[in-house]
Chimera marker file (.cmm) of the C-alpha trace (Angstrom):
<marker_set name="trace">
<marker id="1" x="0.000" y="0.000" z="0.000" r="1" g="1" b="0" radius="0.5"/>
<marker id="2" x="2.888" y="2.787" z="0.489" r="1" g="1" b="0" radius="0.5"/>
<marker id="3" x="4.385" y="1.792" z="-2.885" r="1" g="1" b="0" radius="0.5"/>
<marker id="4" x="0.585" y="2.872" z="-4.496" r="1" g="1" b="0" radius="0.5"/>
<marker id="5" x="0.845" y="5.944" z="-1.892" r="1" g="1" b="0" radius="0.5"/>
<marker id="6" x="4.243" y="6.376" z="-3.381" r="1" g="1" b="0" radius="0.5"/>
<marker id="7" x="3.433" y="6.838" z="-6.769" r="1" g="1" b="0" radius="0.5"/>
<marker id="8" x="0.133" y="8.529" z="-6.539" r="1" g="1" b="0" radius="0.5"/>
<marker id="9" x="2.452" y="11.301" z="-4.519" r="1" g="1" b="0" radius="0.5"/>
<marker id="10" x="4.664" y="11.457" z="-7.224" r="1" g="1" b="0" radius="0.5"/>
<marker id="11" x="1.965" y="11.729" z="-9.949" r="1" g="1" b="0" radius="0.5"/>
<marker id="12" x="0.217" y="14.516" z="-8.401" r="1" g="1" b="0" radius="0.5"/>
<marker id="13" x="3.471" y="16.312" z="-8.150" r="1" g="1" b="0" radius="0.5"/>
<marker id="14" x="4.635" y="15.616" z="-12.019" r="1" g="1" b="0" radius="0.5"/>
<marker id="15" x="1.105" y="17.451" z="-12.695" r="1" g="1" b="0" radius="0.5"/>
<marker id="16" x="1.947" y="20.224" z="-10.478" r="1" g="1" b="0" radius="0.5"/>
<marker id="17" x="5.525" y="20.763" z="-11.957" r="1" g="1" b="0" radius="0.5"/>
<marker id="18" x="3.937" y="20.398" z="-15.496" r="1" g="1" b="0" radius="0.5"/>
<marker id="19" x="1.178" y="22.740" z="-15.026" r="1" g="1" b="0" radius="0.5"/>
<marker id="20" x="3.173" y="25.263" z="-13.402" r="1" g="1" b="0" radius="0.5"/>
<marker id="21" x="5.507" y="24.905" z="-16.039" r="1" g="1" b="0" radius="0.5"/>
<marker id="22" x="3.114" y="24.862" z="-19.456" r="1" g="1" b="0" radius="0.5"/>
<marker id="23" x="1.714" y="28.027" z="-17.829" r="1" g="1" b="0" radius="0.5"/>
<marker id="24" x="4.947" y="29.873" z="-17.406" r="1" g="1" b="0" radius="0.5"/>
<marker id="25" x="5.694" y="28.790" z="-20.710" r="1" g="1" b="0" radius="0.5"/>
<marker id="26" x="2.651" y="30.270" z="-21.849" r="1" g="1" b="0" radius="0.5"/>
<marker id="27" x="2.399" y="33.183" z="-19.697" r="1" g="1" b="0" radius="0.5"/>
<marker id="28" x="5.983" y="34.274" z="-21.202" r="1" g="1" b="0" radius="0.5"/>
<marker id="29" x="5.152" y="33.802" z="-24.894" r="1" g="1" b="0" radius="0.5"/>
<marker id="30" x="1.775" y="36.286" z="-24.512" r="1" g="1" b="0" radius="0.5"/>
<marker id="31" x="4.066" y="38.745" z="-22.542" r="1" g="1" b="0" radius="0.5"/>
<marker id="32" x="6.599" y="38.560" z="-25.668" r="1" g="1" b="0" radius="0.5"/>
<marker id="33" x="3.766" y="38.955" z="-28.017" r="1" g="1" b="0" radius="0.5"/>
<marker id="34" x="2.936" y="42.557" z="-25.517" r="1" g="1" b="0" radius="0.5"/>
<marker id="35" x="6.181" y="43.467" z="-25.569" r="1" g="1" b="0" radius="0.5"/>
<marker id="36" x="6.592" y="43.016" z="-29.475" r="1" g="1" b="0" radius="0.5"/>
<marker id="37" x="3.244" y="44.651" z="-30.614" r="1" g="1" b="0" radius="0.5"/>
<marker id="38" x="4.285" y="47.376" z="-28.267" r="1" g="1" b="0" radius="0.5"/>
<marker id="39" x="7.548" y="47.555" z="-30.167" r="1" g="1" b="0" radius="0.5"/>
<marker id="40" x="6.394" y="47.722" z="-33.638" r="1" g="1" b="0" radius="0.5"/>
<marker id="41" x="3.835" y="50.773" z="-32.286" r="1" g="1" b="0" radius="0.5"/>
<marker id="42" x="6.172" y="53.117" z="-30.851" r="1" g="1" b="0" radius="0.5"/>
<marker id="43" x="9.241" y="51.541" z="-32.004" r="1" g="1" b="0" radius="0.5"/>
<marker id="44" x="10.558" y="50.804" z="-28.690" r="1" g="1" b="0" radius="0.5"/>
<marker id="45" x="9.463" y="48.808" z="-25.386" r="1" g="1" b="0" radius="0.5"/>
<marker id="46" x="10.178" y="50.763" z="-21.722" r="1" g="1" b="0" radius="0.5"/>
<marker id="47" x="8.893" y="48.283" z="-18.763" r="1" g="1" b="0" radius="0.5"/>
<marker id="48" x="9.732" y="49.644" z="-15.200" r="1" g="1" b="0" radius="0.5"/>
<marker id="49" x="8.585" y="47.643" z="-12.260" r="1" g="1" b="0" radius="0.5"/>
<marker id="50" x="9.276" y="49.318" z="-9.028" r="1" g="1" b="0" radius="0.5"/>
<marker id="51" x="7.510" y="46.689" z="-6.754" r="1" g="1" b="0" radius="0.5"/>
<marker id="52" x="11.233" y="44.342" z="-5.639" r="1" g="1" b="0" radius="0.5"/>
<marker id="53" x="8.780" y="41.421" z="-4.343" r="1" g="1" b="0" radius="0.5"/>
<marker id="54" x="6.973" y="41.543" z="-7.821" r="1" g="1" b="0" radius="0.5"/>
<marker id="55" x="10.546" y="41.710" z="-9.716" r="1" g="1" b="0" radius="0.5"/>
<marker id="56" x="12.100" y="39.049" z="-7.757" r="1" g="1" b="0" radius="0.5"/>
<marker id="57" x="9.091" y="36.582" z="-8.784" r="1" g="1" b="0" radius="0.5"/>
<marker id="58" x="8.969" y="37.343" z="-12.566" r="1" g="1" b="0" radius="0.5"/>
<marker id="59" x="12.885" y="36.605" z="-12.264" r="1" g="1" b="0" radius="0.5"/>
<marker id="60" x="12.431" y="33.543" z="-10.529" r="1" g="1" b="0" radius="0.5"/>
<marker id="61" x="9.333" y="32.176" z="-13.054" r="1" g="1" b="0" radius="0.5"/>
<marker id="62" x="11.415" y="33.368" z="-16.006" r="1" g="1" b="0" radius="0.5"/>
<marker id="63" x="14.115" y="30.956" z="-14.413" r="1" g="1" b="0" radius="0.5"/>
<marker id="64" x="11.885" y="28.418" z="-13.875" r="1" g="1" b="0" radius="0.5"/>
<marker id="65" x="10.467" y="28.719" z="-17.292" r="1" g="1" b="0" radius="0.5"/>
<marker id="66" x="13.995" y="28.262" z="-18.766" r="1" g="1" b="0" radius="0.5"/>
<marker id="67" x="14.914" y="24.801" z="-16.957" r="1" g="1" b="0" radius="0.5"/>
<marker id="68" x="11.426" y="23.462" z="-17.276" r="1" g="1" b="0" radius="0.5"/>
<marker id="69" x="11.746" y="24.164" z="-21.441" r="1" g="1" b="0" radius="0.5"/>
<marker id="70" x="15.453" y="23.087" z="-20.893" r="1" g="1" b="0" radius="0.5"/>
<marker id="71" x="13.906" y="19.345" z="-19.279" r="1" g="1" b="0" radius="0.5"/>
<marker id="72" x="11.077" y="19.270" z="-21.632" r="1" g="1" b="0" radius="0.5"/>
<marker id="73" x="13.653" y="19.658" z="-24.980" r="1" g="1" b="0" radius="0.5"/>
<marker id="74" x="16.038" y="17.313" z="-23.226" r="1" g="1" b="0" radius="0.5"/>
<marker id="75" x="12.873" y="14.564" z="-22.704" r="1" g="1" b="0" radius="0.5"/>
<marker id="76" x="11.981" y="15.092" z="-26.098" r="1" g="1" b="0" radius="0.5"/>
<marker id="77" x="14.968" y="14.623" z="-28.039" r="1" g="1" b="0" radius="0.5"/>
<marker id="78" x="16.206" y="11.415" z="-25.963" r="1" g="1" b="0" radius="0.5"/>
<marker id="79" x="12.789" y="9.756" z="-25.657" r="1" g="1" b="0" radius="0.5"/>
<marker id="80" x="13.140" y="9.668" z="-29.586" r="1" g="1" b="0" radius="0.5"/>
<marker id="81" x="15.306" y="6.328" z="-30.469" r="1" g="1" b="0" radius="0.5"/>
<marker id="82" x="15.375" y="6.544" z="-33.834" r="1" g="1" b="0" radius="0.5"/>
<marker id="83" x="18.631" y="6.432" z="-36.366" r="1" g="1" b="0" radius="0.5"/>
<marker id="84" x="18.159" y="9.368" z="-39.131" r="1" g="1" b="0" radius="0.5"/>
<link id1="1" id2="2" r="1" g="1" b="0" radius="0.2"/>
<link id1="2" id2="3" r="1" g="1" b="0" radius="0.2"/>
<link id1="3" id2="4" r="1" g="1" b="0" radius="0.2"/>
<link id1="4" id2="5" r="1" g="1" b="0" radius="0.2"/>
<link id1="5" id2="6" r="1" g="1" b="0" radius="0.2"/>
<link id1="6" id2="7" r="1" g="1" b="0" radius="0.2"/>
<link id1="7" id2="8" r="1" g="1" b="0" radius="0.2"/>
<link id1="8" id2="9" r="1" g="1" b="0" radius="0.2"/>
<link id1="9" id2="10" r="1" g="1" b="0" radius="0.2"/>
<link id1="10" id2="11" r="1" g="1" b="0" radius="0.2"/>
<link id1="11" id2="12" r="1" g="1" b="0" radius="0.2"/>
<link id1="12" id2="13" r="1" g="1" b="0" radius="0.2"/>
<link id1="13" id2="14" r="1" g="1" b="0" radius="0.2"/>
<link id1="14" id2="15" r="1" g="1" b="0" radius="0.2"/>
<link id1="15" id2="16" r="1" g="1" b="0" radius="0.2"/>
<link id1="16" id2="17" r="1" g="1" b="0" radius="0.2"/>
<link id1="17" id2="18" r="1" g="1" b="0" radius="0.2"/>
<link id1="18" id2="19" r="1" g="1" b="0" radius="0.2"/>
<link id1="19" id2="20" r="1" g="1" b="0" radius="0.2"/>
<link id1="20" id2="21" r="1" g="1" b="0" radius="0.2"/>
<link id1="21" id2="22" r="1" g="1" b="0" radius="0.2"/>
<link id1="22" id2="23" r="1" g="1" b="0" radius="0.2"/>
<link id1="23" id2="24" r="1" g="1" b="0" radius="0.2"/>
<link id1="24" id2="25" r="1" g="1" b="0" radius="0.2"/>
<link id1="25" id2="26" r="1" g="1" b="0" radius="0.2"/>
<link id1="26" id2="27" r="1" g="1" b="0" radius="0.2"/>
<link id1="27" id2="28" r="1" g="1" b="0" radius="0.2"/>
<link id1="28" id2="29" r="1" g="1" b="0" radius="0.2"/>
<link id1="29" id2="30" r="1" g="1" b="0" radius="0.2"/>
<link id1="30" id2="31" r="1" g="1" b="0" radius="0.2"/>
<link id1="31" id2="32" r="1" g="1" b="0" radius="0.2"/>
<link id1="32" id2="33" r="1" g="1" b="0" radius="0.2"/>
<link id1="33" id2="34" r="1" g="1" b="0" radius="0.2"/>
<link id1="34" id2="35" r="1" g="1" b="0" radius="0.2"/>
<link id1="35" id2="36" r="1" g="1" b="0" radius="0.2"/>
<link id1="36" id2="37" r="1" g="1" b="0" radius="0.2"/>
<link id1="37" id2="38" r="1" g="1" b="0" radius="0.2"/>
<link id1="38" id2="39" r="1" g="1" b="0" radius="0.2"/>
<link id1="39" id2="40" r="1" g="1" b="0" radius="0.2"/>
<link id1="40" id2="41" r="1" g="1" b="0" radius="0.2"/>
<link id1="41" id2="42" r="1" g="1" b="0" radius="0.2"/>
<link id1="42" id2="43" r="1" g="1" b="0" radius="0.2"/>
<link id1="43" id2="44" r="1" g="1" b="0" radius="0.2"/>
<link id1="44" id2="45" r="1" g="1" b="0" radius="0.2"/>
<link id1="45" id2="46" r="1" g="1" b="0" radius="0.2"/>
<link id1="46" id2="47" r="1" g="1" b="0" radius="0.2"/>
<link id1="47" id2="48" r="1" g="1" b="0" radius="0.2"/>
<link id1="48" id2="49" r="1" g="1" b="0" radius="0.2"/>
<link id1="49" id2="50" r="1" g="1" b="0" radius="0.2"/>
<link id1="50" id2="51" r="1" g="1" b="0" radius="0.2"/>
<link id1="51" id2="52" r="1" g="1" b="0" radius="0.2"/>
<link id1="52" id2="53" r="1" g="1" b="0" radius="0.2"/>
<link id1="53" id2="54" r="1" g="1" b="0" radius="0.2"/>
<link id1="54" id2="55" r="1" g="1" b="0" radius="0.2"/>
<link id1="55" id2="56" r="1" g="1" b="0" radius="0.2"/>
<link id1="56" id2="57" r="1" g="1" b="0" radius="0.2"/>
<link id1="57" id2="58" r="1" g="1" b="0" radius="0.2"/>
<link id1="58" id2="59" r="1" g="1" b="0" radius="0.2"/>
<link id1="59" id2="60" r="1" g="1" b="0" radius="0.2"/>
<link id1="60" id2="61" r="1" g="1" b="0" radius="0.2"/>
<link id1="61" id2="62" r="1" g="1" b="0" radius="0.2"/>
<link id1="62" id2="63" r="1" g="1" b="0" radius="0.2"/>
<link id1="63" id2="64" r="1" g="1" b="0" radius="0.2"/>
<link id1="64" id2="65" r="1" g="1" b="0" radius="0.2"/>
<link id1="65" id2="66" r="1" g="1" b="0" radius="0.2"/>
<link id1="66" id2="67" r="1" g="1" b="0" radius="0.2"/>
<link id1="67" id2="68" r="1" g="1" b="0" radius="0.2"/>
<link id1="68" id2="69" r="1" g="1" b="0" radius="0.2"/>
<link id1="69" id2="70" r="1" g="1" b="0" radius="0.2"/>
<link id1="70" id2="71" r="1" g="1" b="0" radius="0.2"/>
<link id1="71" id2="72" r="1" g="1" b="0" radius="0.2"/>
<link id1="72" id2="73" r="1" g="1" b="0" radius="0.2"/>
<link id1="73" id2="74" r="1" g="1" b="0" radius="0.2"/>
<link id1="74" id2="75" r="1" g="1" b="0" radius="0.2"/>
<link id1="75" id2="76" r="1" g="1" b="0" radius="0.2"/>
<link id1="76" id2="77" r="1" g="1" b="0" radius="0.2"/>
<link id1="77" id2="78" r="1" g="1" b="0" radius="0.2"/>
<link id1="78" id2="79" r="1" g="1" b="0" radius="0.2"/>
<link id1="79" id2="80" r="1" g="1" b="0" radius="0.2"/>
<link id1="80" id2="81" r="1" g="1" b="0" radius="0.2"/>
<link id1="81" id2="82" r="1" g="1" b="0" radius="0.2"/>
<link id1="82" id2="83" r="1" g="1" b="0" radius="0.2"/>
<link id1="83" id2="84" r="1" g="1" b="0" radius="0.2"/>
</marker_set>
């Protein structure tokens, strides 16, 4: 019974991380699309955030973002076996 407790644990938790993750992923290619229309508008982007708490967390989700895409493109490319 703790091996099924075990696993059912670690299931809920690869949902977590994946969720979290799919959403950063997708929360930072909407702010590039912003960022970009504002670009092509005015010509330039200015983003100022004067909130530290607020800065420190988009850092860290950007972070996580990268090493989540980083174990995704990794899991991808080995889980494919196949001789080109």
């Amino acid at each position: 019974m703790a091996s099924l407790n075990t696993i059912s644990v670690k299931r809920k938790l690869r949902v977590i991380v994946h969720g979290l993750g799919l959403s950063s992923l997708g929360s930072a290619l909407f702010l590039q699309s912003v960022v970009f229309s504002s670009i092509l508008q005015k010509g330039y982007f200015k983003g100022i955030e004067q909130n530290h708490i607020i800065l420190n967390s988009e850092i860290a989700l950007t972070g996580f973002a990268i090493a989540y895409f980083g174990y995704m493109f990794v899991r991808f490319i080995f889980s494919n076996k196949q001789n080109f």
